[in-house]
C-alpha positions in Angstrom: 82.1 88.8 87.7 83.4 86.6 90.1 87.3 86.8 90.5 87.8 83.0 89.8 85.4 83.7 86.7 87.5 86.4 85.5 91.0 84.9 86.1 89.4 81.2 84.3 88.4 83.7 81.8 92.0 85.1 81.3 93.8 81.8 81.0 95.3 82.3 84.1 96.3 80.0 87.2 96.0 81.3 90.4 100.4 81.4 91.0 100.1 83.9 87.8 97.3 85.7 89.1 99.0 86.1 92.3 102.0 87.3 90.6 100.1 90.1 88.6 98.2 91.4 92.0 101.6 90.7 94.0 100.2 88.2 96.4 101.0 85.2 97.1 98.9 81.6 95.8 97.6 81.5 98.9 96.2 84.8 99.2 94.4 84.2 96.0 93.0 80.9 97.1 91.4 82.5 100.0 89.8 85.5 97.6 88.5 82.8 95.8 86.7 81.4 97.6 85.6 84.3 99.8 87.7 83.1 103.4 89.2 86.4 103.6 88.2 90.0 101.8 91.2 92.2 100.3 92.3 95.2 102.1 91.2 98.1 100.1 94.3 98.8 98.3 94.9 95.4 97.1 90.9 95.5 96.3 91.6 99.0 94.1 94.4 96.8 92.4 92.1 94.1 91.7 89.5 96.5 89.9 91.9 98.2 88.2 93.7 94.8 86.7 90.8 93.6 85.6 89.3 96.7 84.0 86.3 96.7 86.2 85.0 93.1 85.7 85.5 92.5 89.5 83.9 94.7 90.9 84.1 95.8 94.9 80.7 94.5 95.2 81.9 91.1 94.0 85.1 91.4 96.6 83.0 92.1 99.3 79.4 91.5 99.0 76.4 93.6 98.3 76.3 96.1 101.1 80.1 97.4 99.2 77.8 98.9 96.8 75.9 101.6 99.1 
């Protein structure tokens, strides 16, 4: 799932995301819609907040599953 799916999904905007993942609006934006990829850290957090629905293959592409 998509991280834009998943947050949709949640009822959430993307200033709350953000403030769950402790990033800024901005930062979410670009996840979104793929302009930047999360550092691994922040990636783990994003996995972990939303109990494996995002998956690292959906933060970084395919080739993250290998």
């Amino acid at each position: 799932m998509k991280l834009r799916e998943w947050r949709e999904k949640m009822g959430l905007s993307q200033r709350e995301l953000a403030e769950r993942l402790g990033l800024t609006h901005g930062a979410v934006y670009q996840l979104e819609k793929g302009l930047i990829h999360p550092k691994a850290e922040t990636a783990q957090h994003i996995v972990a907040e939303t109990n494996k629905e995002v998956s690292y293959e959906d933060l970084y592409g395919p080739k993250a599953a290998a």
